[in-house]
C-alpha positions in Angstrom: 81.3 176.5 133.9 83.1 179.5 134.2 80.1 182.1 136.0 81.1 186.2 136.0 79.2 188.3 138.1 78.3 191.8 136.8 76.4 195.3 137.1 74.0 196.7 134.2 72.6 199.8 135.3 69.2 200.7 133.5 69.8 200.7 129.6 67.3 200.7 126.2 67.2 198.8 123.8 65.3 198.9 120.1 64.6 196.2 118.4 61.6 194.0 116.4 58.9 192.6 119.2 57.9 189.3 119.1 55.9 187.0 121.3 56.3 182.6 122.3 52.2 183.4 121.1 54.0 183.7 117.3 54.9 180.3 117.4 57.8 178.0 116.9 61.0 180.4 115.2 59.4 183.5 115.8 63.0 184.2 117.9 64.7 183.7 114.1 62.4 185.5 112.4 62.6 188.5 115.0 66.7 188.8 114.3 66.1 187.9 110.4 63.8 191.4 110.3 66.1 193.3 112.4 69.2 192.6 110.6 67.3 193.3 107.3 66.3 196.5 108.7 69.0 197.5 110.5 70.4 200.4 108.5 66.8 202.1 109.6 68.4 202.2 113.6 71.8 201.9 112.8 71.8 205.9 113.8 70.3 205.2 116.9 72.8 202.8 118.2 75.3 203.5 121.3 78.9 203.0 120.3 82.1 203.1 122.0 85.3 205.4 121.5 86.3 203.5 118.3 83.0 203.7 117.2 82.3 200.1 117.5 78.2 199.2 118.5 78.2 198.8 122.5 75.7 195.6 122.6 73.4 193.5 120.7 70.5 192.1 122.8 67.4 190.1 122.8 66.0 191.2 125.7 63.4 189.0 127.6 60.1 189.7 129.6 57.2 188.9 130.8 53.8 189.3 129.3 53.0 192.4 131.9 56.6 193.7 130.4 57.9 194.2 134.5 60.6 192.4 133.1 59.9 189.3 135.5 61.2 185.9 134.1 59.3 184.6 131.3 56.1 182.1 132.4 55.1 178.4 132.6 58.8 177.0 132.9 60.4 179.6 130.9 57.8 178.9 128.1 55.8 182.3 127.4 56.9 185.6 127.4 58.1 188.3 124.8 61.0 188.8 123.6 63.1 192.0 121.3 65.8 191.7 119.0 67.8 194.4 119.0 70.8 197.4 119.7 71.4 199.0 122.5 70.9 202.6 121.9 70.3 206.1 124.1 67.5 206.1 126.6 65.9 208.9 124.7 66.3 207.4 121.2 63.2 208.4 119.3 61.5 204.4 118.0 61.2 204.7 114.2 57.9 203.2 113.1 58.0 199.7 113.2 60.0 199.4 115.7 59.6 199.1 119.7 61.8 200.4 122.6 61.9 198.8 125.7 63.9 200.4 128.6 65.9 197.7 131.0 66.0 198.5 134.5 69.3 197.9 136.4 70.3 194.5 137.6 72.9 192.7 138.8 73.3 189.8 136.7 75.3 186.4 136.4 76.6 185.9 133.4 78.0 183.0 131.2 79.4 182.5 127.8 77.0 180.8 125.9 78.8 178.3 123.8 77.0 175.2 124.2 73.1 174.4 124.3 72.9 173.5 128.3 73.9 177.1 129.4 70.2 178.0 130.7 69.6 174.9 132.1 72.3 174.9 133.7 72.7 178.2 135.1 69.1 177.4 136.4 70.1 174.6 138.6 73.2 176.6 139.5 70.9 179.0 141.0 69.1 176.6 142.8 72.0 174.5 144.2 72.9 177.9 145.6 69.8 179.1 147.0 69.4 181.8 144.4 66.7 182.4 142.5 66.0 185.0 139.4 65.2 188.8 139.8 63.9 189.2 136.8 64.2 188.3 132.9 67.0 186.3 131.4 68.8 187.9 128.1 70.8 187.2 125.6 73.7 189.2 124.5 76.2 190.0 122.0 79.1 191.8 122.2 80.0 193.1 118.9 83.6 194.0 119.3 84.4 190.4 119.7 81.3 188.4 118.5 80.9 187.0 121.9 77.7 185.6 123.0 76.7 185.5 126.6 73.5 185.4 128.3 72.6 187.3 131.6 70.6 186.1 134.8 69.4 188.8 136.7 70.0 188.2 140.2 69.3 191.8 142.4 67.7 194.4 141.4 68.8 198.0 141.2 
């Protein structure tokens, strides 16, 4: 288990909402709309030097949106598909923004179906426990997928 430990200062992030209160797949269904829609953000997405889209996220929170880890075991909670994009991109209608504060995260590759579980009980074997939210992400210049455990925040 190969465990990288990173910085994310504050970032946004647009994207299609979606709630565990939408039922089983509604994650799927949130990245089936986005994709369809996403010539309507494209625009609004941050990009590197070579022009190449800086991150694709589904960012996690809480039902009070303070980012906290999602509730009852991980169960309930929101969740947005979506590109990273400029703090004061303007949300075209139908879309939401959410704004990420800064965290120092642990991250992993996620390649296998155990990686929250495990990261979980890595956490607890070493008297860590989570500062907030965990997300998913994609990094689009290499189709990598990780996901990020916030442990400290900014």
């Amino acid at each position: 288990m190969k465990i990288e430990n990173c910085i994310k200062e504050s970032f946004s992030v647009i994207g299609k909402e979606g709630s565990t209160e939408d039922g089983p797949g509604f994650v799927q269904s949130l990245w089936a709309d986005a994709n369809s829609h996403f010539a309507e953000v494209e625009h609004l997405a941050k990009k590197d030097e070579n022009g190449n889209l800086v991150g694709i996220w589904g960012a996690m929170t809480d039902f009070s949106r303070s980012f906290q880890p999602w509730e009852d075991g991980f169960s309930k909670g929101l969740y947005l598909a979506g590109v990273e994009c400029p703090d004061d991109a303007l949300t075209p209608e139908g879309w939401t923004k959410w704004t990420v504060p800064g965290f120092e995260y642990l991250r992993m590759v996620c390649d296998h179906d155990t990686v929250f579980p495990e990261m979980i009980a890595y956490l607890k074997e070493n008297n860590m426990t989570l500062a907030g939210a965990v997300h998913d992400f994609i990094y689009p210049k290499t189709g990598t997928s990780y996901m990020y455990f916030p442990i400290r925040r900014l």
